[in-house]
PyMOL Python script that loads the backbone (N, CA, C, O; Angstrom):
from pymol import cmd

cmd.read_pdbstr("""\
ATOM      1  N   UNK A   1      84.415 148.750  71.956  1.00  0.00           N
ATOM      2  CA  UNK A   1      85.538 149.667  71.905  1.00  0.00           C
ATOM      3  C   UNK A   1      85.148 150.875  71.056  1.00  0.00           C
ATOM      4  O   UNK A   1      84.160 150.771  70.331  1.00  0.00           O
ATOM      5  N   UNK A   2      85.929 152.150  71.092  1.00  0.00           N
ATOM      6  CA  UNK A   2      84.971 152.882  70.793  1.00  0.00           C
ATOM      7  C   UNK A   2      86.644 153.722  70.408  1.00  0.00           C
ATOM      8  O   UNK A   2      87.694 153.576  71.034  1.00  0.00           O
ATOM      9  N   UNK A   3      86.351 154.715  69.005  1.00  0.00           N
ATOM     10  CA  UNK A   3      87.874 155.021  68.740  1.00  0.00           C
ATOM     11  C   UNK A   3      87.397 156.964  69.004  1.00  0.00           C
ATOM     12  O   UNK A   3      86.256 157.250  68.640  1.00  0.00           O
ATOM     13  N   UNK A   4      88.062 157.856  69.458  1.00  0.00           N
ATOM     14  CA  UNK A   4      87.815 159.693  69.781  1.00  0.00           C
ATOM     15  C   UNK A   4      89.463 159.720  69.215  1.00  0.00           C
ATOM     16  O   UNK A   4      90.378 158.913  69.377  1.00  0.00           O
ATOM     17  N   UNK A   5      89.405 160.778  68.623  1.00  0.00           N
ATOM     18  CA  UNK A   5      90.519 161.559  67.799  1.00  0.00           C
ATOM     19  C   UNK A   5      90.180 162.934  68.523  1.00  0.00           C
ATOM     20  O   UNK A   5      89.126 163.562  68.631  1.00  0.00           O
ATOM     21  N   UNK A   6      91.518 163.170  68.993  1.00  0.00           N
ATOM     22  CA  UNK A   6      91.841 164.613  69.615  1.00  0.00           C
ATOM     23  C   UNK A   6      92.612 165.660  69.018  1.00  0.00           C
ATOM     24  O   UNK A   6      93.791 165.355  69.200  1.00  0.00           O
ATOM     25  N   UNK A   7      92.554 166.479  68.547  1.00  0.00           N
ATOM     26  CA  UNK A   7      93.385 167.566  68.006  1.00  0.00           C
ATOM     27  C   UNK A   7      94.513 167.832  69.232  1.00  0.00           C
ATOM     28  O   UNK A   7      94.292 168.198  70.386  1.00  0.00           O
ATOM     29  N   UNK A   8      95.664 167.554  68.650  1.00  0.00           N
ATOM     30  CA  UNK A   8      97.164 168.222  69.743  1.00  0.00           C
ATOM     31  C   UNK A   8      97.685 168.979  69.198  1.00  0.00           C
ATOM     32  O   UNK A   8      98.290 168.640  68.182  1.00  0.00           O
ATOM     33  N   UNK A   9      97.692 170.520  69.673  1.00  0.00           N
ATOM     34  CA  UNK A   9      98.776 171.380  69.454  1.00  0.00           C
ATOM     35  C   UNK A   9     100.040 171.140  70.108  1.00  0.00           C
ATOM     36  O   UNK A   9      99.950 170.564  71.193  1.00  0.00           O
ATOM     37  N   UNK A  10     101.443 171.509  69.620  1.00  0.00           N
ATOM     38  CA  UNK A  10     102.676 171.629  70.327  1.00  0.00           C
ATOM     39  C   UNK A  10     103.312 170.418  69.972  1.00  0.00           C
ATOM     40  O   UNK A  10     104.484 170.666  69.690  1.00  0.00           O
ATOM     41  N   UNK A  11     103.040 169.163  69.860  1.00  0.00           N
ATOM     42  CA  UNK A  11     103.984 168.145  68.916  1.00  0.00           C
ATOM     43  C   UNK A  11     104.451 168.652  68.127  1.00  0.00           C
ATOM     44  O   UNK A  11     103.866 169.526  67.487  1.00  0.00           O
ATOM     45  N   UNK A  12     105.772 168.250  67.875  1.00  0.00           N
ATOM     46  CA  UNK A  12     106.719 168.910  66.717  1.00  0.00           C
ATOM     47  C   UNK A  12     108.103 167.195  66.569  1.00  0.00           C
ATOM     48  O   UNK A  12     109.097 167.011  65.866  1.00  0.00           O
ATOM     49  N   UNK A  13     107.588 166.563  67.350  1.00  0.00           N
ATOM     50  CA  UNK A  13     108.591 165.512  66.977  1.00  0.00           C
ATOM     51  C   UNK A  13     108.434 164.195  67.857  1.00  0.00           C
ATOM     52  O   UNK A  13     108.095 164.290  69.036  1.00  0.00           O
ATOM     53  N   UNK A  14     108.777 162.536  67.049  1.00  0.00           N
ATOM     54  CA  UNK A  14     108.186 161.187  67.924  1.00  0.00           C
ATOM     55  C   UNK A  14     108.257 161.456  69.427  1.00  0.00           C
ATOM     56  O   UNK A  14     107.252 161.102  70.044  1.00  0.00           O
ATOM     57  N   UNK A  15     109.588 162.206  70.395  1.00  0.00           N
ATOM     58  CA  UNK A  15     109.344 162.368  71.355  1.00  0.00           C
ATOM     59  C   UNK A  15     107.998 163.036  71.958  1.00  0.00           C
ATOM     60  O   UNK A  15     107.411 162.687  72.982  1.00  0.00           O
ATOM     61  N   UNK A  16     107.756 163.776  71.331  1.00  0.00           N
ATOM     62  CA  UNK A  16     106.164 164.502  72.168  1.00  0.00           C
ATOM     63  C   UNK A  16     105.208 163.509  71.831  1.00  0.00           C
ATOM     64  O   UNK A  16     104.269 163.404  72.620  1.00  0.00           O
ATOM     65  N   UNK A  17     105.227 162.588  70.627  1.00  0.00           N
ATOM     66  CA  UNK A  17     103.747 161.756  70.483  1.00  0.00           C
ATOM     67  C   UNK A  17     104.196 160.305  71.711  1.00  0.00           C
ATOM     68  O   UNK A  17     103.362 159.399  71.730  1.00  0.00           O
ATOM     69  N   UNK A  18     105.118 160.182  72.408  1.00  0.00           N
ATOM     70  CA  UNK A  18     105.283 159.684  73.049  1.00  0.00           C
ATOM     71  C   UNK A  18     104.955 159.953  74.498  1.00  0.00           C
ATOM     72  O   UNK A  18     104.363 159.142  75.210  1.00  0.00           O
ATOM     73  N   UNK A  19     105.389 161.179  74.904  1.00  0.00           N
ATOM     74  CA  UNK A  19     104.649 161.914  75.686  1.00  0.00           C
ATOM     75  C   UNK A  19     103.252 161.811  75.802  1.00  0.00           C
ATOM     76  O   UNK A  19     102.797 161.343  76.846  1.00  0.00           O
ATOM     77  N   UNK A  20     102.316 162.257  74.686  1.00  0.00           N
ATOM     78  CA  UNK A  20     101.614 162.413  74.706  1.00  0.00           C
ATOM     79  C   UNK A  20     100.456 161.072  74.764  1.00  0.00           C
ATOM     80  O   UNK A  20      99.365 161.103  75.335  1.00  0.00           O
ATOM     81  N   UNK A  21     101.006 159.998  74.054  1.00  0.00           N
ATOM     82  CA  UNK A  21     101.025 158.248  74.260  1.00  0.00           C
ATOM     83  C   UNK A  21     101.221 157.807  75.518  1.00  0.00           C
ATOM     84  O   UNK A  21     100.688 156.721  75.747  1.00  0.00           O
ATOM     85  N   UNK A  22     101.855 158.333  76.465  1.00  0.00           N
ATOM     86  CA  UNK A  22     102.127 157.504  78.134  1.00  0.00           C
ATOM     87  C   UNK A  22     100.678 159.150  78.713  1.00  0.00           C
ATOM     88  O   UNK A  22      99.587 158.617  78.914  1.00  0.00           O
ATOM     89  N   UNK A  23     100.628 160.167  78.860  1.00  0.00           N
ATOM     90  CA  UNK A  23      99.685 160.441  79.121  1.00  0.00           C
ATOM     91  C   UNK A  23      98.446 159.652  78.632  1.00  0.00           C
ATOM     92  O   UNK A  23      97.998 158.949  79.537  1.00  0.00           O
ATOM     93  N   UNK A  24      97.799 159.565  77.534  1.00  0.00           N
ATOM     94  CA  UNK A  24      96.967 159.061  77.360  1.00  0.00           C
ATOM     95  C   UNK A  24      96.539 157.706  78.123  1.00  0.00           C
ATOM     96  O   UNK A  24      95.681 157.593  78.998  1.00  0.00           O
ATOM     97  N   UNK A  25      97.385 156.677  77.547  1.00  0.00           N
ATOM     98  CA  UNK A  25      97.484 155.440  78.177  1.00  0.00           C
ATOM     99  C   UNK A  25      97.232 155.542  79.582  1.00  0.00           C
ATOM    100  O   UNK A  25      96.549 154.672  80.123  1.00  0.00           O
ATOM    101  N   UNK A  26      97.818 156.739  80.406  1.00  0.00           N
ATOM    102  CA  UNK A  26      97.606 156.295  82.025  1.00  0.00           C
ATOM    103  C   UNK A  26      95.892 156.582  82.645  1.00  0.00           C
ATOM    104  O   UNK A  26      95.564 156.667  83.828  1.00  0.00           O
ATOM    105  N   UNK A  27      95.184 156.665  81.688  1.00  0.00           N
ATOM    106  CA  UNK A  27      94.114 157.039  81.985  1.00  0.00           C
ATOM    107  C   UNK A  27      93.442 155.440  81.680  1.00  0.00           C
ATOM    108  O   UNK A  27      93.880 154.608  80.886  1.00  0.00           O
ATOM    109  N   UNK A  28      92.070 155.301  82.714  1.00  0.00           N
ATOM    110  CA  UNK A  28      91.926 154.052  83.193  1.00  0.00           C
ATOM    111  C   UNK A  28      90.913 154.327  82.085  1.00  0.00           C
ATOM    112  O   UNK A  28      90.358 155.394  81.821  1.00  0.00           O
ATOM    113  N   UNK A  29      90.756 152.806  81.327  1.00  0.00           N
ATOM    114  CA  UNK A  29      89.677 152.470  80.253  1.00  0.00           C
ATOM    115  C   UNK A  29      90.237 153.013  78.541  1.00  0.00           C
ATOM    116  O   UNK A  29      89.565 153.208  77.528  1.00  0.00           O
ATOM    117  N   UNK A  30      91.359 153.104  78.720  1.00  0.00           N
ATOM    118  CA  UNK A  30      92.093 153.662  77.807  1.00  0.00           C
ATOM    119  C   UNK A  30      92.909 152.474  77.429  1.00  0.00           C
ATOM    120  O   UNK A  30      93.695 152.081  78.291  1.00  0.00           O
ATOM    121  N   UNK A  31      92.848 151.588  75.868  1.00  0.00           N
ATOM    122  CA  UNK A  31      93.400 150.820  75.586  1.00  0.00           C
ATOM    123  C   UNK A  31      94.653 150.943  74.865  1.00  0.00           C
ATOM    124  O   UNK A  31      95.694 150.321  75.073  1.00  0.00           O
ATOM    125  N   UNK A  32      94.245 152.453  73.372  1.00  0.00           N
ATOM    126  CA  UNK A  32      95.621 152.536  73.360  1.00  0.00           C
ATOM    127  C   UNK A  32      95.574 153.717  72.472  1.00  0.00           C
ATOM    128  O   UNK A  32      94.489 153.874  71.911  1.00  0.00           O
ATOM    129  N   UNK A  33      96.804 154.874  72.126  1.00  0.00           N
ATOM    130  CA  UNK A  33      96.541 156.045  71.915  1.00  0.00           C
ATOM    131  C   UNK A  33      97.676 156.052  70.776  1.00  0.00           C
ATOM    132  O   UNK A  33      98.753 155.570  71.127  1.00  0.00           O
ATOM    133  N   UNK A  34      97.602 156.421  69.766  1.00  0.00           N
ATOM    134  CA  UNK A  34      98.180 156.545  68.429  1.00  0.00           C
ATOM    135  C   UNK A  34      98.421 158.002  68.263  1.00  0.00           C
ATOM    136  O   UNK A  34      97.322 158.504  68.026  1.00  0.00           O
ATOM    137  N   UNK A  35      99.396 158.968  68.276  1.00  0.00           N
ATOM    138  CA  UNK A  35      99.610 160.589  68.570  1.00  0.00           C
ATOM    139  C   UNK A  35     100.195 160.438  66.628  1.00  0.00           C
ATOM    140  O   UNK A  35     100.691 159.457  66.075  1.00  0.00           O
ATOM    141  N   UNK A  36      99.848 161.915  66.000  1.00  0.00           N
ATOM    142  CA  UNK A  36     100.532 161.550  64.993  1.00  0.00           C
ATOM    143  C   UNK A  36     101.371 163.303  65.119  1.00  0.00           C
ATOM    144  O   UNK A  36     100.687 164.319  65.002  1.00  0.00           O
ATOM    145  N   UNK A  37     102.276 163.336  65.265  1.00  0.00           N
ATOM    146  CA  UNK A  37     102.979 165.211  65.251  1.00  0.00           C
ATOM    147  C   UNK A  37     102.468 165.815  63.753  1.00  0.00           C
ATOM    148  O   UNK A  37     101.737 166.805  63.728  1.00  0.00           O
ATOM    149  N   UNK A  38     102.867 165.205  62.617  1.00  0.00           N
ATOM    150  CA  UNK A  38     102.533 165.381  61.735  1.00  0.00           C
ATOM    151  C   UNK A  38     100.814 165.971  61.099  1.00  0.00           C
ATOM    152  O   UNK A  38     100.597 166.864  60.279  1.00  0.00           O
ATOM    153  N   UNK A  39      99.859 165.130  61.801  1.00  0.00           N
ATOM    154  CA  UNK A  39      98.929 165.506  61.335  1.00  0.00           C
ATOM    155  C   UNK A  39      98.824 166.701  62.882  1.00  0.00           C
ATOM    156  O   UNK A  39      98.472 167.859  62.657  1.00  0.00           O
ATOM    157  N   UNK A  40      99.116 166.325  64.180  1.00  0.00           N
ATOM    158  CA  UNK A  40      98.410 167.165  65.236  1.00  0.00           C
ATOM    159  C   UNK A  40      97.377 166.419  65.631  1.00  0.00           C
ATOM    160  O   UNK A  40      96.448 167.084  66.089  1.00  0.00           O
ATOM    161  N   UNK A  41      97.227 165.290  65.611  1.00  0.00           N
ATOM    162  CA  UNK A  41      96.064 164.726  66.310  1.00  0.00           C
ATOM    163  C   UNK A  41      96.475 162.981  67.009  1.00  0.00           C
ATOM    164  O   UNK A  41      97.398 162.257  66.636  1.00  0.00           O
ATOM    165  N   UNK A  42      95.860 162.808  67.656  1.00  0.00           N
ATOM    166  CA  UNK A  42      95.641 161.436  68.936  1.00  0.00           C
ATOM    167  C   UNK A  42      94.715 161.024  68.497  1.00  0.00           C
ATOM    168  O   UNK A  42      93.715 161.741  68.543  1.00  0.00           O
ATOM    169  N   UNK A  43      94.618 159.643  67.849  1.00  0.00           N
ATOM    170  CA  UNK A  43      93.289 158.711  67.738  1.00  0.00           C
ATOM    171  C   UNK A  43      93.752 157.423  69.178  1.00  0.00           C
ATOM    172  O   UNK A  43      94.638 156.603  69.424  1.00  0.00           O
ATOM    173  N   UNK A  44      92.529 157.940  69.773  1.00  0.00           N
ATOM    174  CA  UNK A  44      92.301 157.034  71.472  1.00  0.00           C
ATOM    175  C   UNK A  44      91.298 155.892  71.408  1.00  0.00           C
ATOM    176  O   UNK A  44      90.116 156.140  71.647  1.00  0.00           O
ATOM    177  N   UNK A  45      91.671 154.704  71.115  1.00  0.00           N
ATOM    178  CA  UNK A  45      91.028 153.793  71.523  1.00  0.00           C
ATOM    179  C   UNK A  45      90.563 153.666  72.944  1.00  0.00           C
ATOM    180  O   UNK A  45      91.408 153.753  73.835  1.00  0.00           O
ATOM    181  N   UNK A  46      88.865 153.399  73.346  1.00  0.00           N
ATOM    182  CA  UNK A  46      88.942 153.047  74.488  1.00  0.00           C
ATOM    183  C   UNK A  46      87.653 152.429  74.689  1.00  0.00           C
ATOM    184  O   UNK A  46      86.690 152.488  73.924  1.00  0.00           O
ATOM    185  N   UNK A  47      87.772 151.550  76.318  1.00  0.00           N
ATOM    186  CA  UNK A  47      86.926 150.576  76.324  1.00  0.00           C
ATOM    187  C   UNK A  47      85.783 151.172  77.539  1.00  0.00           C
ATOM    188  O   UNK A  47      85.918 152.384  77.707  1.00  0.00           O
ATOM    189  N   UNK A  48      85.407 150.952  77.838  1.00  0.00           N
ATOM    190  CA  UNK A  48      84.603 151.453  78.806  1.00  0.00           C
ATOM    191  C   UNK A  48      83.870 153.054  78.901  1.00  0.00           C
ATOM    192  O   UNK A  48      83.688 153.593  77.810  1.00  0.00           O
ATOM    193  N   UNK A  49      83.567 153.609  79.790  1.00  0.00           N
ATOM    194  CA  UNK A  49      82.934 154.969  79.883  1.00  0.00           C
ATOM    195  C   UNK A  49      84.382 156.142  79.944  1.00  0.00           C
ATOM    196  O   UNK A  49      85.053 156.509  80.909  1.00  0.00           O
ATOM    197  N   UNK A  50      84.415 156.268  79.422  1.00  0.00           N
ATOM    198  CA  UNK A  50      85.943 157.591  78.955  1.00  0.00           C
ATOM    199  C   UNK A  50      85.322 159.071  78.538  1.00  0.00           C
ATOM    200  O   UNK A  50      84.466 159.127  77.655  1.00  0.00           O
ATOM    201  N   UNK A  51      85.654 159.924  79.016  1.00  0.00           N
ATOM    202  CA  UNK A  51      85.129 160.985  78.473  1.00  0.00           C
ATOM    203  C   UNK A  51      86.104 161.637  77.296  1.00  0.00           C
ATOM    204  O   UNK A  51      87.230 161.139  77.284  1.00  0.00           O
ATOM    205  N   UNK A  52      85.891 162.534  76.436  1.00  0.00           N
ATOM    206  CA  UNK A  52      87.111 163.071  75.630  1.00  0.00           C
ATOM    207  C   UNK A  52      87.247 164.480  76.675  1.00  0.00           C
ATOM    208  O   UNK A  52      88.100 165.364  76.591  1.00  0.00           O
ATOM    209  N   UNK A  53      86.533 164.410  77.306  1.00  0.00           N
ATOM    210  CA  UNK A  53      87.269 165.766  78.181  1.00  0.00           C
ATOM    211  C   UNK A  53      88.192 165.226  79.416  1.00  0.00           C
ATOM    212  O   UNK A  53      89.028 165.967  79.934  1.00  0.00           O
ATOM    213  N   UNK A  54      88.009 164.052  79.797  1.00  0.00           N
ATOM    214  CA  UNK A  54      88.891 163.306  80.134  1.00  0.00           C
ATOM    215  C   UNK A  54      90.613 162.663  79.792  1.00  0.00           C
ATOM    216  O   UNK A  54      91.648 162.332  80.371  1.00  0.00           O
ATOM    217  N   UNK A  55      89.935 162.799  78.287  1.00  0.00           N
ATOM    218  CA  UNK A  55      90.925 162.634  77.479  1.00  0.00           C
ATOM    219  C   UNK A  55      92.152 163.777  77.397  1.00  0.00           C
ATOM    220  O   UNK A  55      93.376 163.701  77.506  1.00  0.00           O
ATOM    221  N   UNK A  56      91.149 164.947  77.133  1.00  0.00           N
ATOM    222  CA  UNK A  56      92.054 166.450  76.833  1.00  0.00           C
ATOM    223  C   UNK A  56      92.717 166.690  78.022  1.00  0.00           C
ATOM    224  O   UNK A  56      93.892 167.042  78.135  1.00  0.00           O
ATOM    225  N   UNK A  57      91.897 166.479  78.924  1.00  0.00           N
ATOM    226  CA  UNK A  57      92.578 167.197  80.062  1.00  0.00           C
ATOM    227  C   UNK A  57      93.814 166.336  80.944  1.00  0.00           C
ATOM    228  O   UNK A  57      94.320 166.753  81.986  1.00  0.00           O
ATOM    229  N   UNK A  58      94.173 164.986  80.231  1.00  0.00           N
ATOM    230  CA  UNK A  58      95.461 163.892  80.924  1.00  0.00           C
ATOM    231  C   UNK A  58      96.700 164.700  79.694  1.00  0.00           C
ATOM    232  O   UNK A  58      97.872 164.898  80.014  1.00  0.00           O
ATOM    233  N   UNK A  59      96.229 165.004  78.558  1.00  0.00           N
ATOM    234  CA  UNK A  59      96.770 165.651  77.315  1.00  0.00           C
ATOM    235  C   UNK A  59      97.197 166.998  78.073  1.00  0.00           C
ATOM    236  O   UNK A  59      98.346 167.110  78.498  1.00  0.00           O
ATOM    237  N   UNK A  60      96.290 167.974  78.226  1.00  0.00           N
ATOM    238  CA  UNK A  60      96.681 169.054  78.924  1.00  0.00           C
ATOM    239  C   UNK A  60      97.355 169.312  80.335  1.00  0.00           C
ATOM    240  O   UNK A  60      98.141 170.233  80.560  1.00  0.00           O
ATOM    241  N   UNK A  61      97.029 168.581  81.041  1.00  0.00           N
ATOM    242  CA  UNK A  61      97.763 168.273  82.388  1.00  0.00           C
ATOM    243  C   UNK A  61      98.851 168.253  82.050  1.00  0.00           C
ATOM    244  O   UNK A  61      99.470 168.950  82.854  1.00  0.00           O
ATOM    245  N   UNK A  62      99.929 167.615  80.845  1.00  0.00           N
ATOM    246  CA  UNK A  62     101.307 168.162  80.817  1.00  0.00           C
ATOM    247  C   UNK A  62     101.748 169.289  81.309  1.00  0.00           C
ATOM    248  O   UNK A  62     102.391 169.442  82.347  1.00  0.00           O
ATOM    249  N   UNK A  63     101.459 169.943  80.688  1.00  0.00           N
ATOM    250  CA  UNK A  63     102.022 171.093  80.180  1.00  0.00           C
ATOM    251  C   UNK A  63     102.295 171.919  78.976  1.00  0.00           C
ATOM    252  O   UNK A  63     102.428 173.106  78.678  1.00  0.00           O
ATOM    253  N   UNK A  64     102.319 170.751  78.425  1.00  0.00           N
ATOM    254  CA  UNK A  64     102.984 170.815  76.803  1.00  0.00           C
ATOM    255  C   UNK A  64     102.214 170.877  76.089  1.00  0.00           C
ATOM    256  O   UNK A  64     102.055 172.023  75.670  1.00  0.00           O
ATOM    257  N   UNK A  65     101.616 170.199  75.706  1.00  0.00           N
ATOM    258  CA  UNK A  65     100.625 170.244  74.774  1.00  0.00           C
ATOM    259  C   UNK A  65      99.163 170.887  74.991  1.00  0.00           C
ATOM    260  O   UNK A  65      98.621 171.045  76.085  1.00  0.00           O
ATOM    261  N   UNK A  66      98.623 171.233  73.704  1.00  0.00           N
ATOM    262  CA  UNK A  66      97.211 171.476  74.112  1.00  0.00           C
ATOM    263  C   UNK A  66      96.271 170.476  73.482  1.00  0.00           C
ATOM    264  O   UNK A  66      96.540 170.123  72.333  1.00  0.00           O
ATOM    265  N   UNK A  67      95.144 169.942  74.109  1.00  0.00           N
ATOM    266  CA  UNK A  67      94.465 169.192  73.321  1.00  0.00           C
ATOM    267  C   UNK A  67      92.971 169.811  73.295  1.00  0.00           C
ATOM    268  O   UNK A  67      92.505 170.592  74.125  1.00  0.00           O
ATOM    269  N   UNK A  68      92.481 169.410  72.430  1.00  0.00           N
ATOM    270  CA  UNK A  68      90.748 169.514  71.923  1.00  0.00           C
ATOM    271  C   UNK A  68      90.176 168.214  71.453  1.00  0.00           C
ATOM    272  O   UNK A  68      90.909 167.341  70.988  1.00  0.00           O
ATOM    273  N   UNK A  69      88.638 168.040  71.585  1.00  0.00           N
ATOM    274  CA  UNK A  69      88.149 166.833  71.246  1.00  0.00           C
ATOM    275  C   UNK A  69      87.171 167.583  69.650  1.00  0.00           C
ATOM    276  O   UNK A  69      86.506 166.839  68.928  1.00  0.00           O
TER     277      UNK A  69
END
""", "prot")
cmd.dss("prot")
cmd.show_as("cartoon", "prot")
cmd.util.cbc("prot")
cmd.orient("prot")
């Protein structure tokens, strides 16, 4: 298992790290995604071959947010 922390802009409250928690999660090999609004960042547990640009871009595909690895 292998842990990538993503920088998220645009969280401002538990609803967006939730958001941003069911994006993550729906990505395959992705065990489990911890969003914090407060700090601005996603620590992503994951198991298998995952990319963090993979990562950013299920993050960015919102709309809402922006992410960086």
């Amino acid at each position: 298992m292998t842990q990538v922390e993503l920088k998220v802009k645009g969280m401002t409250c538990s609803h967006c790290e939730m958001r941003v928690r069911k994006a993550l999660e729906a990505v395959s090999g992705v065990d489990s995604a911890k969003p914090d609004h407060k700090k601005g960042v996603a620590v992503v547990e994951v198991s298998g071959d995952v990319s963090a640009e993979t990562l950013t871009k299920a993050v960015n595909d919102t709309g809402l947010y922006e992410a960086t690895a």
